[in-house]
C-alpha positions in Angstrom: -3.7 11.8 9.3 -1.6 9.9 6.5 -1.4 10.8 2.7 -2.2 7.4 1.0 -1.5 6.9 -2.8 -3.4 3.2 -3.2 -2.7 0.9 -6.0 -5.9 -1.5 -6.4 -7.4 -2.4 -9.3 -10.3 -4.0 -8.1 -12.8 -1.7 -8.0 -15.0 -3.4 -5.2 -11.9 -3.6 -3.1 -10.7 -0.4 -4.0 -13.9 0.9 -3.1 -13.8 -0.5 0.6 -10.2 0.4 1.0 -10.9 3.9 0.0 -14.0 3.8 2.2 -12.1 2.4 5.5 -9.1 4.8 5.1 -11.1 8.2 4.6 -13.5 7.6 7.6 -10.6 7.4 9.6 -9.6 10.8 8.5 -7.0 9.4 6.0 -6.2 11.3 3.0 -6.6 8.7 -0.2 -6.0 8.5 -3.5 -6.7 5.6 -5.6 -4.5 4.1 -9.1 -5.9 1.5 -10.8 -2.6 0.8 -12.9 0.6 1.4 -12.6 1.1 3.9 -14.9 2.0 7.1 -12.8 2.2 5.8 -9.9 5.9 6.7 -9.4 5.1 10.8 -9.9 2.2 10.2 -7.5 3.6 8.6 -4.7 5.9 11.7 -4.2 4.6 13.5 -1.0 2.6 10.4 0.4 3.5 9.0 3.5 2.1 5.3 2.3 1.6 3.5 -0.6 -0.8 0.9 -0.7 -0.2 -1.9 -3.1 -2.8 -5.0 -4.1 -0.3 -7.7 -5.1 -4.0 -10.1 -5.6 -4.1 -8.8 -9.5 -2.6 -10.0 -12.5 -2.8 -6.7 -13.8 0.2 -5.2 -11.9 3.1 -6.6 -10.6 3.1 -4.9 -7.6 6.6 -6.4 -5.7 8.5 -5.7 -9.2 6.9 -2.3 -9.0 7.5 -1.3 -5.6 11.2 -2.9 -6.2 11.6 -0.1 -9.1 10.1 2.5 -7.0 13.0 2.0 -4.3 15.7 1.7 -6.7 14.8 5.4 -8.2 14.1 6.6 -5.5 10.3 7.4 -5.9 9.1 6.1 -2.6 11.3 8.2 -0.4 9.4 9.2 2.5 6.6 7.1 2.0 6.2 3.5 3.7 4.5 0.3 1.5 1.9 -1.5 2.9 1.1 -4.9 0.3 -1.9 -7.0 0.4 -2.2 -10.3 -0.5 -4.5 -13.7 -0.7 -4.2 -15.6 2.5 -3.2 -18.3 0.7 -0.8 -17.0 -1.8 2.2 -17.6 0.2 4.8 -17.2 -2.6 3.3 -13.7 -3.2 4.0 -12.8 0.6 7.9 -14.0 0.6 8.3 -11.8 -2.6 6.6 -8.8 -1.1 9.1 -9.1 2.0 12.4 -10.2 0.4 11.7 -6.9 -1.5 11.3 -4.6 1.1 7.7 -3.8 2.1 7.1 -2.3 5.2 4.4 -4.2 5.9 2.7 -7.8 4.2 -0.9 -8.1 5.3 -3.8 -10.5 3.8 -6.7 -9.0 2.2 -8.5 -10.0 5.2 -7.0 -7.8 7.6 -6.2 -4.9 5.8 -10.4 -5.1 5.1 -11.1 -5.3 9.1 -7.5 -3.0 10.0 -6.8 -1.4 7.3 -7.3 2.6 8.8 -5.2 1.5 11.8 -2.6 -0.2 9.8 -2.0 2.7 7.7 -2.0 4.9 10.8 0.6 3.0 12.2 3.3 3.3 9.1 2.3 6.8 8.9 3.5 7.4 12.9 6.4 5.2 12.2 7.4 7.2 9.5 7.0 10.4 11.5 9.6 8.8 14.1 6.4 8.4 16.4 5.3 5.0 18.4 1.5 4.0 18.8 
């Protein structure tokens, strides 16, 4: 299964994502900042980012990421507030593999991750 590196603050949230993703075999790490995250992305094949907090800039972060060349190899999945539509363009003008509310990643989220992970591998599910 996938090596995920997943930036989310929230605890709660961070606690069901974690939950989700490891029943379905996935390997997870959480980050609750940013701080880091660049070193530990190396070797993951997703990173999933919250872009719901204030805390983190997540778009701006994952933007940096790319430009150095940290996230090579590893596909971004962001999450955001249904209703935060601004948050969503930024997330895809900037590259993310894949934009998803909080919502789905909550009922999807294993099978989501699944699916970068396979499309990174060159593989079709």
């Amino acid at each position: 299964m996938a090596r995920v590196l997943a930036l989310v603050p929230d605890l709660l949230f961070a606690s069901n994502v974690q939950g989700a993703l490891a029943a379905a075999g996935h390997e997870v790490e959480l980050a609750s900042g940013a701080e880091g995250v660049g070193e530990r992305v190396a070797g993951r094949d997703v990173l999933v980012v919250d872009l719901t907090t204030d805390l983190v800039d997540g778009v701006a972060l994952v933007e940096g990421l790319r430009d150095d060349g940290s996230l090579a190899g590893a596909r971004t999945l962001g999450v955001y507030a249904h209703v935060d539509v601004d948050t969503k363009r930024r997330a895809d003008a900037a590259g993310f593999d894949l934009v998803v509310p909080r919502s789905r990643m909550a009922r999807e989220g294993a099978a989501l991750v699944t699916r970068l992970a396979a499309e990174d591998r060159g593989l079709s599910q």
